[in-house]
Gaussian input, Z-matrix of N, CA and C with variables (Angstrom, degrees):
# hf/3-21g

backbone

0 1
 N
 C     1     B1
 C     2     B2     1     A1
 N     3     B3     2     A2     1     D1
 C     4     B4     3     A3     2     D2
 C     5     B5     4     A4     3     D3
 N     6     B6     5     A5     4     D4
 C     7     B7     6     A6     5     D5
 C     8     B8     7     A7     6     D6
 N     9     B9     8     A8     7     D7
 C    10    B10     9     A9     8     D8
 C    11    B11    10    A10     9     D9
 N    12    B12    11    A11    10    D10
 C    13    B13    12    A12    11    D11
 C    14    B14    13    A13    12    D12
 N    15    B15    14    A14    13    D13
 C    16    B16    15    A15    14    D14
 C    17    B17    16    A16    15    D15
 N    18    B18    17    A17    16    D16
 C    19    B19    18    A18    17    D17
 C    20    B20    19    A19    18    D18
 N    21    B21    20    A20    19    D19
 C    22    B22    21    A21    20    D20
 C    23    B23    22    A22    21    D21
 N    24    B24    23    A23    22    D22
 C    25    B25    24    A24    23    D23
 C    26    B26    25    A25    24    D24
 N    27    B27    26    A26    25    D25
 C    28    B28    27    A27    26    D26
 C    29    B29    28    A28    27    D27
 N    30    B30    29    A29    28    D28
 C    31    B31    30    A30    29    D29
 C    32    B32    31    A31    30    D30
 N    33    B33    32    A32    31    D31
 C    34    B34    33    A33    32    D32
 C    35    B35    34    A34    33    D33
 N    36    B36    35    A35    34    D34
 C    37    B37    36    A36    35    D35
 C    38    B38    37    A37    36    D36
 N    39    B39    38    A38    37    D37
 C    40    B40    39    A39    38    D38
 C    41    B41    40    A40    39    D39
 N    42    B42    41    A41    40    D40
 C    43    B43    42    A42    41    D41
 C    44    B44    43    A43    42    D42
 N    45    B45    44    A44    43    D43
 C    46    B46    45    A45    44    D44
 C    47    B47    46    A46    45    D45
 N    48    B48    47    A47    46    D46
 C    49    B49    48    A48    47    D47
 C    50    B50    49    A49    48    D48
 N    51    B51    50    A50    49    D49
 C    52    B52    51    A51    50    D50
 C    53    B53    52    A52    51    D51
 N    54    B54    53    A53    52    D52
 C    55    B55    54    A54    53    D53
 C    56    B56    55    A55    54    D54
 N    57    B57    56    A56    55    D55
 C    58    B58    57    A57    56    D56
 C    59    B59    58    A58    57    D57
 N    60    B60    59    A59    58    D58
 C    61    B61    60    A60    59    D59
 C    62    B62    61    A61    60    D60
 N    63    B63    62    A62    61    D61
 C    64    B64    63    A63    62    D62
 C    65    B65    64    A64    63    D63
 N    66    B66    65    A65    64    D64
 C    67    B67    66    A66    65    D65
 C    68    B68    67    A67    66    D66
 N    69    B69    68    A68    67    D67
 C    70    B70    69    A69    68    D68
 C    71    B71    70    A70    69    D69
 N    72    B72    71    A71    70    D70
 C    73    B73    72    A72    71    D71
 C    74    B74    73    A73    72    D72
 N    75    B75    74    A74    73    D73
 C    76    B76    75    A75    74    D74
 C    77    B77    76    A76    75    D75
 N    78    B78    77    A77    76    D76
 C    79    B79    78    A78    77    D77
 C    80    B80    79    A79    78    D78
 N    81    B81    80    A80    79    D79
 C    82    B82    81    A81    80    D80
 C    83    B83    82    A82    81    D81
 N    84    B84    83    A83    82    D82
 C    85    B85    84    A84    83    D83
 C    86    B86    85    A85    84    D84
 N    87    B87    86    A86    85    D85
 C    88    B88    87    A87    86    D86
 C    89    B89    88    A88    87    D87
 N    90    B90    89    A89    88    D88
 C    91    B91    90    A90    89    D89
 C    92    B92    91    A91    90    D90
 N    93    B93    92    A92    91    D91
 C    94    B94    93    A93    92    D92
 C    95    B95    94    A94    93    D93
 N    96    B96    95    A95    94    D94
 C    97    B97    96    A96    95    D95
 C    98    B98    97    A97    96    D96
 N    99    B99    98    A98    97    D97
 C   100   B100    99    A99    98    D98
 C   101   B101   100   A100    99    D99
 N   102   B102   101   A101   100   D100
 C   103   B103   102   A102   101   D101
 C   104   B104   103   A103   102   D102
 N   105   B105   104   A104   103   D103
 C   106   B106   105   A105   104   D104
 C   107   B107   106   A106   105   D105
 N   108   B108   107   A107   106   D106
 C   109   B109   108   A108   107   D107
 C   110   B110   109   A109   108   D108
 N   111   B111   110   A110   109   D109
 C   112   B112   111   A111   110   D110
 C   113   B113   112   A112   111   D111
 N   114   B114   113   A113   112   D112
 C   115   B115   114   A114   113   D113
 C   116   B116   115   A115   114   D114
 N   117   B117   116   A116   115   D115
 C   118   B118   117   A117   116   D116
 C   119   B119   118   A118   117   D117
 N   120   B120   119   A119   118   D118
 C   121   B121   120   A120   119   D119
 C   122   B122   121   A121   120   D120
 N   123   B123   122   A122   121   D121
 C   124   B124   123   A123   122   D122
 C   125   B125   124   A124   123   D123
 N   126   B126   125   A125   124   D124
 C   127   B127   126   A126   125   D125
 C   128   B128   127   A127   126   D126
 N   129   B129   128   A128   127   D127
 C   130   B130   129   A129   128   D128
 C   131   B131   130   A130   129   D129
 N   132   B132   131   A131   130   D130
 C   133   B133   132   A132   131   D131
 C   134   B134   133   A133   132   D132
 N   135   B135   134   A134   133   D133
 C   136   B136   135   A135   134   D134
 C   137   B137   136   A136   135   D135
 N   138   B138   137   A137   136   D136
 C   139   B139   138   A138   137   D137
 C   140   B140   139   A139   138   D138
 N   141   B141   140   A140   139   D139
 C   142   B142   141   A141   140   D140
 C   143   B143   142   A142   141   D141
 N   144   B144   143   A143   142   D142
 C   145   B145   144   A144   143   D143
 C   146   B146   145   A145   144   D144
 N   147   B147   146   A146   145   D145
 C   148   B148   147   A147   146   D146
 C   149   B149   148   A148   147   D147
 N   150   B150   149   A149   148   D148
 C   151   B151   150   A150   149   D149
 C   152   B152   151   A151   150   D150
 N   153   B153   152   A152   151   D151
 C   154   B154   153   A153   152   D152
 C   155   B155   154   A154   153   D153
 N   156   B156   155   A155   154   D154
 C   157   B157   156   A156   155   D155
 C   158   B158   157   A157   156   D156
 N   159   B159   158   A158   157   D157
 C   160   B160   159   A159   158   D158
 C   161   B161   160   A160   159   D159
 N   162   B162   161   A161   160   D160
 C   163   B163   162   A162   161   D161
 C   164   B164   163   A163   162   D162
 N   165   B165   164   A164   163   D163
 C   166   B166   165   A165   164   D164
 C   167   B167   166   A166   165   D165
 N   168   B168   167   A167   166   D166
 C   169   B169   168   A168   167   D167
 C   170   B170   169   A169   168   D168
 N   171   B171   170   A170   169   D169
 C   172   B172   171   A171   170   D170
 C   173   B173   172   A172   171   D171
 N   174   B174   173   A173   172   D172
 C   175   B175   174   A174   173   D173
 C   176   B176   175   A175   174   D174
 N   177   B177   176   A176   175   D175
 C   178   B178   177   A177   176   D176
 C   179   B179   178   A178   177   D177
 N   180   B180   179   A179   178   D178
 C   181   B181   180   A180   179   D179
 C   182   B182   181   A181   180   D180
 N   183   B183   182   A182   181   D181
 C   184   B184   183   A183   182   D182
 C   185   B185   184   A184   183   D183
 N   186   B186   185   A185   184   D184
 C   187   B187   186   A186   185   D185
 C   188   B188   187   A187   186   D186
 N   189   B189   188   A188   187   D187
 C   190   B190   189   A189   188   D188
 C   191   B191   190   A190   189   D189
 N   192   B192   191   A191   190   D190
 C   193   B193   192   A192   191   D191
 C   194   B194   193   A193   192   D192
 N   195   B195   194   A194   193   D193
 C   196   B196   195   A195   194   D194
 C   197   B197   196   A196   195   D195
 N   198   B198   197   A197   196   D196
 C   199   B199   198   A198   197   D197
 C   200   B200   199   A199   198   D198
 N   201   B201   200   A200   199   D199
 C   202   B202   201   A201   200   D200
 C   203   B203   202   A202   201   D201
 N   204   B204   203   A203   202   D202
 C   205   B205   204   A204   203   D203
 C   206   B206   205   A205   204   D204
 N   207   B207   206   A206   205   D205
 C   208   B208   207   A207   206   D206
 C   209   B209   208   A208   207   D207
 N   210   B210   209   A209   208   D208
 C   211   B211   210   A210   209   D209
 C   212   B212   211   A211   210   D210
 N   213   B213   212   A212   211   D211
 C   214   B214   213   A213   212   D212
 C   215   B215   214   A214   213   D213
 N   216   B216   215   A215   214   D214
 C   217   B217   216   A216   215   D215
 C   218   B218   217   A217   216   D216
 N   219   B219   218   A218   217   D217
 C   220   B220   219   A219   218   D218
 C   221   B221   220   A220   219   D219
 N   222   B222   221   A221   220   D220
 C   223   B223   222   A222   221   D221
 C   224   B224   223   A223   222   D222
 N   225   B225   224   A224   223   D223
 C   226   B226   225   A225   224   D224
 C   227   B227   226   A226   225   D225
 N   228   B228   227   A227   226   D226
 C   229   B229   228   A228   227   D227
 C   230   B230   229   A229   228   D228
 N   231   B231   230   A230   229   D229
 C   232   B232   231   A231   230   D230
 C   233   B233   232   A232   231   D231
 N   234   B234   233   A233   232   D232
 C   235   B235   234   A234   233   D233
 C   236   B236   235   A235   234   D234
 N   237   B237   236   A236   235   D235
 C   238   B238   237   A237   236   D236
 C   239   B239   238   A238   237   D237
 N   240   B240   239   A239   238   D238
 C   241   B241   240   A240   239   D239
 C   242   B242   241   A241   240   D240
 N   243   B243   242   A242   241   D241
 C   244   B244   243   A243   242   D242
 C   245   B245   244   A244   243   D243

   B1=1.4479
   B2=1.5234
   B3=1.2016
   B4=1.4155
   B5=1.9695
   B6=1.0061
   B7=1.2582
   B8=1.4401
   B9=1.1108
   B10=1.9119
   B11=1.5321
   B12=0.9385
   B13=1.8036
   B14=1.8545
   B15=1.3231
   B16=0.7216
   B17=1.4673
   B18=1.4872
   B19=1.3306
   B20=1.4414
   B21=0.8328
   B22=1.7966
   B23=1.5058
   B24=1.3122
   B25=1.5185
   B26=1.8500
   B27=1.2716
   B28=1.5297
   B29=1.6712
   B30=1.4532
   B31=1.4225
   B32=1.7476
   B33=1.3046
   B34=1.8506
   B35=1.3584
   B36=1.5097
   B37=1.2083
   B38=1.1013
   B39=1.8341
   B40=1.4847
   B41=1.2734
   B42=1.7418
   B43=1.2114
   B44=1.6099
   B45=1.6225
   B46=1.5705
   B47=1.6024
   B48=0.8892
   B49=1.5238
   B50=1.5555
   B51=1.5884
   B52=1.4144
   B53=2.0313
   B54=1.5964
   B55=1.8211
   B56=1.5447
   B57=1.0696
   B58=0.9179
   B59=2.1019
   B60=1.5575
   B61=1.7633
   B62=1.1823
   B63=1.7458
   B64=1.3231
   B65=1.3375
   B66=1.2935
   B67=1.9246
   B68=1.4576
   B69=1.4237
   B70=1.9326
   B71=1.3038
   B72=1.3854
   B73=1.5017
   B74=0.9620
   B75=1.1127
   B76=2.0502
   B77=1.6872
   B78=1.9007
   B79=1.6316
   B80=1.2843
   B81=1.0908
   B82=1.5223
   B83=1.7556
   B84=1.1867
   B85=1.5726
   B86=1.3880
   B87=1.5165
   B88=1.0896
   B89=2.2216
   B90=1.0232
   B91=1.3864
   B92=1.7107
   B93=1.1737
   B94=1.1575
   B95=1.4119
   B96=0.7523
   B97=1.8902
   B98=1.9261
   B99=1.3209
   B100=2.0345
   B101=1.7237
   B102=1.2915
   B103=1.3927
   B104=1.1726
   B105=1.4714
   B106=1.3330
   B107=1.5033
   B108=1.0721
   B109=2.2296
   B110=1.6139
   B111=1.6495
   B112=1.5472
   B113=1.3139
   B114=1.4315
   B115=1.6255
   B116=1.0941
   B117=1.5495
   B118=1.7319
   B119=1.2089
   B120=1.2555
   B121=1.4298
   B122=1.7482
   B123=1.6090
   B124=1.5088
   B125=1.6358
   B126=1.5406
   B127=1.2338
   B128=1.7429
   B129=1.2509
   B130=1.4615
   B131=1.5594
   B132=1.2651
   B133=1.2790
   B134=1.5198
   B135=1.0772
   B136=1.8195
   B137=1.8208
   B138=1.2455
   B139=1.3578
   B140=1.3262
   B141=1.2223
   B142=1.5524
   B143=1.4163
   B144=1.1337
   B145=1.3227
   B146=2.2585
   B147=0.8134
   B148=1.5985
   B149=1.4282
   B150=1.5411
   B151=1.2269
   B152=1.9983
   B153=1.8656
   B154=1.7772
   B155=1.3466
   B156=1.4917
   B157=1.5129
   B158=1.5935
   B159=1.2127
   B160=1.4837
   B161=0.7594
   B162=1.6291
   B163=1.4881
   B164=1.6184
   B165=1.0854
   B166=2.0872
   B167=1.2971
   B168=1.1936
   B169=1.4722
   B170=1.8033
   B171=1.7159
   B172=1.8691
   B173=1.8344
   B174=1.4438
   B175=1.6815
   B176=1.2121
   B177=1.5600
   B178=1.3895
   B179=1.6439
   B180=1.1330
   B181=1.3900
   B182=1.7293
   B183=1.1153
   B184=1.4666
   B185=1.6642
   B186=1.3860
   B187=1.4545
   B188=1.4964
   B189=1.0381
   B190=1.6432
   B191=1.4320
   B192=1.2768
   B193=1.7726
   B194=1.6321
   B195=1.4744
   B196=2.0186
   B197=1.4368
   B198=1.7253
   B199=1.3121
   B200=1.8100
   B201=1.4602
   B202=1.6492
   B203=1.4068
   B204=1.5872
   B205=1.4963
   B206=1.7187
   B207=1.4163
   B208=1.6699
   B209=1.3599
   B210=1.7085
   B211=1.4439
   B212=1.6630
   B213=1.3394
   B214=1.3614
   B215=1.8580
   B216=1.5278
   B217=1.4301
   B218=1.3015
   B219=1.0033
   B220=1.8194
   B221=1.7048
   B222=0.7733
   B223=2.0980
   B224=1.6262
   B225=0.7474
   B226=1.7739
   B227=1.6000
   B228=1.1655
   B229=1.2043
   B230=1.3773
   B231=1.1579
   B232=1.7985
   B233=1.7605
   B234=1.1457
   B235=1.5276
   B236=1.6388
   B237=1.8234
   B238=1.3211
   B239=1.6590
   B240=1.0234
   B241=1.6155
   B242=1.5878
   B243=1.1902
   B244=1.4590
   B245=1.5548
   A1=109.22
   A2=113.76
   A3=129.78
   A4=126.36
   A5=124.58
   A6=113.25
   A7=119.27
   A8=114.61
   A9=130.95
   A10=107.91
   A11=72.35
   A12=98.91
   A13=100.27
   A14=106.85
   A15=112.43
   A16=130.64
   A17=154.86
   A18=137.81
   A19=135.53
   A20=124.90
   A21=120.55
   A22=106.57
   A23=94.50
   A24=86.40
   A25=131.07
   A26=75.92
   A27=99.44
   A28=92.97
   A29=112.01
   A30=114.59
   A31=106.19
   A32=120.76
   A33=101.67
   A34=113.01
   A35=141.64
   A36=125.82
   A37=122.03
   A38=110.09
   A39=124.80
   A40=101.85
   A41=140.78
   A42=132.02
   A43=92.91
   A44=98.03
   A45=118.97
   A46=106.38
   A47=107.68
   A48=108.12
   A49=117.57
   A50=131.01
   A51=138.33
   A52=88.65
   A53=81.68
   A54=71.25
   A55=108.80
   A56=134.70
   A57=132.93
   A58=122.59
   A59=78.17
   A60=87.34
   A61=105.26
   A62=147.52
   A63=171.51
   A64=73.20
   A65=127.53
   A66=123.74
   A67=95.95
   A68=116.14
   A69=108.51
   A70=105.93
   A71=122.15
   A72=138.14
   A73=114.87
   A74=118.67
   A75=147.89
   A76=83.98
   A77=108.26
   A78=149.42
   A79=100.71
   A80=142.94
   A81=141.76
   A82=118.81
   A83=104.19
   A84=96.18
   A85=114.44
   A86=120.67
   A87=115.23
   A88=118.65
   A89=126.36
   A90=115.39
   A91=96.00
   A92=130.99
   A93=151.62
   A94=118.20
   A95=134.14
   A96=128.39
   A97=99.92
   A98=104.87
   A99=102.49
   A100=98.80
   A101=122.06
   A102=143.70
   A103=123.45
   A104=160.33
   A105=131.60
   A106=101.10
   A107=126.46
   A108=99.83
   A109=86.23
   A110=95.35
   A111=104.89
   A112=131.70
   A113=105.17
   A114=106.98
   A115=115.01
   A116=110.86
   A117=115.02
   A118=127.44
   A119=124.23
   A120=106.32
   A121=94.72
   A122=96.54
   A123=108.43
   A124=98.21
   A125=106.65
   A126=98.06
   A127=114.96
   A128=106.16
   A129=114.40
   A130=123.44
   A131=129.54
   A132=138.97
   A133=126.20
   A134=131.39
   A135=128.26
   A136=87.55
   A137=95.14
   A138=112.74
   A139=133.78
   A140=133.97
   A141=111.28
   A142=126.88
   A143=126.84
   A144=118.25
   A145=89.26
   A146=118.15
   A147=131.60
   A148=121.98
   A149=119.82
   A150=130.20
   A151=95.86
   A152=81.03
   A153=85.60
   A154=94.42
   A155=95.43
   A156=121.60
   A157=106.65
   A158=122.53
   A159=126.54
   A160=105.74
   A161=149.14
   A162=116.35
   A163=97.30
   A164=107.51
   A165=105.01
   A166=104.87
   A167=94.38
   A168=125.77
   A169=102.61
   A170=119.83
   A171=117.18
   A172=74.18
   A173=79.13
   A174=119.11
   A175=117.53
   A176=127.13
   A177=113.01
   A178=107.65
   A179=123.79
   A180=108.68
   A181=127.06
   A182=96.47
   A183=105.06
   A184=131.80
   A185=130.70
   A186=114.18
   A187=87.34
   A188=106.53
   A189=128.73
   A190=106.33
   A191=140.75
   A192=141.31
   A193=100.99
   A194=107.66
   A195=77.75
   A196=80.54
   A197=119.56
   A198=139.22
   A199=101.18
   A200=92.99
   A201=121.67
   A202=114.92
   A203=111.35
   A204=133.45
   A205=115.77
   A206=110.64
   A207=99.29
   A208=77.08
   A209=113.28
   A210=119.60
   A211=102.26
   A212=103.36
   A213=103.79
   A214=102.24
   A215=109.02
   A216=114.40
   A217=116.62
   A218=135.24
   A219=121.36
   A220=97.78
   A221=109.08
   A222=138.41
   A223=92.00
   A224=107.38
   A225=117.53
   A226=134.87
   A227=144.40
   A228=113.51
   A229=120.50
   A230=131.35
   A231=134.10
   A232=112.83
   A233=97.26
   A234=103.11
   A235=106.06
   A236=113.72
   A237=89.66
   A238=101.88
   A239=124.12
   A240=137.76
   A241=120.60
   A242=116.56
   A243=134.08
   A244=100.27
   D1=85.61
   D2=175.72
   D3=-53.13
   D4=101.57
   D5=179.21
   D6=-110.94
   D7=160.35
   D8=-156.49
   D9=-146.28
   D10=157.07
   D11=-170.07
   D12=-111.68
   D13=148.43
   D14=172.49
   D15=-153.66
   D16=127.84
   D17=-178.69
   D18=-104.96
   D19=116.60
   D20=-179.28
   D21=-45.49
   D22=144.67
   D23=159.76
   D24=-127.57
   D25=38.93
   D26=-172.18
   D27=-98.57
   D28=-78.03
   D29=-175.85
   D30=-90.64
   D31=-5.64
   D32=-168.23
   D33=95.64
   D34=-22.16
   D35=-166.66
   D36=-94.22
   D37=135.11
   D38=-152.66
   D39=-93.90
   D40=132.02
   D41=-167.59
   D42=-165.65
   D43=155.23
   D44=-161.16
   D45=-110.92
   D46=98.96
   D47=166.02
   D48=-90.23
   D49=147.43
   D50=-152.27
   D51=-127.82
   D52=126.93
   D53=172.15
   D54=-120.45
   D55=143.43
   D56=-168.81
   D57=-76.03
   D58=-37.71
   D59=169.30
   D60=-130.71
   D61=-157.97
   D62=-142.87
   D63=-126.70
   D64=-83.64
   D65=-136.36
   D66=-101.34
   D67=34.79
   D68=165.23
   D69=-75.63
   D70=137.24
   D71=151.82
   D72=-90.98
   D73=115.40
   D74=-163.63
   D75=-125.38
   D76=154.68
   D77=118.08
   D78=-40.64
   D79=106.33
   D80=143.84
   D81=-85.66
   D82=83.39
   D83=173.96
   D84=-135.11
   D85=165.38
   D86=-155.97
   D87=-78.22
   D88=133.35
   D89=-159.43
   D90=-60.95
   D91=-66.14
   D92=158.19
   D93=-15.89
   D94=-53.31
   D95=179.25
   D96=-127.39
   D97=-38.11
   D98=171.56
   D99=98.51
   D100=26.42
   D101=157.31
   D102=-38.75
   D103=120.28
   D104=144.81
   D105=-82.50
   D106=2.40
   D107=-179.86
   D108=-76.78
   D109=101.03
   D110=143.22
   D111=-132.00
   D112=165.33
   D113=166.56
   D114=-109.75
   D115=166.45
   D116=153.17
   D117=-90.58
   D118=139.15
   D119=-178.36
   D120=-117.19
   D121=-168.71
   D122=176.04
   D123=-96.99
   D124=135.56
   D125=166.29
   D126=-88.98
   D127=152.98
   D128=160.60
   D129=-43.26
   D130=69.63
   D131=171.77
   D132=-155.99
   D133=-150.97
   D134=-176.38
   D135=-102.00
   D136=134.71
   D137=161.35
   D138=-124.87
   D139=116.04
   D140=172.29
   D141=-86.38
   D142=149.60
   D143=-141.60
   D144=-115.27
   D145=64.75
   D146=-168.69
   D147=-142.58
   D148=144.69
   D149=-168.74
   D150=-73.79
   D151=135.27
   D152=170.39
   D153=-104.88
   D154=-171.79
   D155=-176.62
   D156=-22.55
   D157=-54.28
   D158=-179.06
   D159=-68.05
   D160=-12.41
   D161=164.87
   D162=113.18
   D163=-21.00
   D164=-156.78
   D165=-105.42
   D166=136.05
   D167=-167.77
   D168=-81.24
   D169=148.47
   D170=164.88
   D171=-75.73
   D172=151.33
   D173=161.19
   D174=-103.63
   D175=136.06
   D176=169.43
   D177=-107.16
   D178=136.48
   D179=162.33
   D180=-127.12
   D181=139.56
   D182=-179.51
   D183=-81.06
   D184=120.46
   D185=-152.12
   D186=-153.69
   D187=150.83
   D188=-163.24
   D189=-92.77
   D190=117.27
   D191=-161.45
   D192=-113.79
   D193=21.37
   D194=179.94
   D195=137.01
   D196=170.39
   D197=177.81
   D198=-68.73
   D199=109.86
   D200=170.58
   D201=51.26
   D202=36.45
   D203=162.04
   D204=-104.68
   D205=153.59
   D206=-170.52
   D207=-145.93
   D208=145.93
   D209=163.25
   D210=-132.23
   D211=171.61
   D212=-167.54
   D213=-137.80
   D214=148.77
   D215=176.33
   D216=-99.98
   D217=162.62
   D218=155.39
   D219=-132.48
   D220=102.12
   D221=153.24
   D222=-43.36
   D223=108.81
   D224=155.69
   D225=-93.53
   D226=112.82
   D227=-173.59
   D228=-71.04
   D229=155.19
   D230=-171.82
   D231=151.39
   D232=-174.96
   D233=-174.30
   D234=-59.36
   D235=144.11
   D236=166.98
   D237=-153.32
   D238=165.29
   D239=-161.58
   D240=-60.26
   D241=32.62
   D242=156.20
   D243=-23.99

């Protein structure tokens, strides 16, 4: 039973949702304002960074934040807010 973190990006607030399987379809919204613009983040723990059963690779992506700033995402594979 895999759990994730996740952040609004409306207000900022970081919150853990518990999924019960890989292919559960959950409401993902934020507890705090009731948002869906969310992200995933990485939680604070050991990760391995390797293709599961599906085959799919984390993504990193690179994206430009402002004059001669760069921020970056990491795409995870896992359940997500369909």
């Amino acid at each position: 039973m895999p759990i994730f973190e996740f952040r609004c990006l409306k207000c900022g607030e970081v919150f853990e949702k518990l999924f019960l399987s890989s292919d559960e379809k959950v409401e993902l919204i934020c507890p705090k304002c009731s948002s869906d613009d969310l992200e995933r983040v990485l939680s604070r723990s050991n990760y391995v960074m390797s293709a599961g059963p599906s085959g799919k690779q984390p993504k990193l992506t690179e994206k430009t934040c402002g004059p001669g700033n760069k921020c970056f995402t990491l795409d995870i594979p896992g359940p997500t807010k369909d």
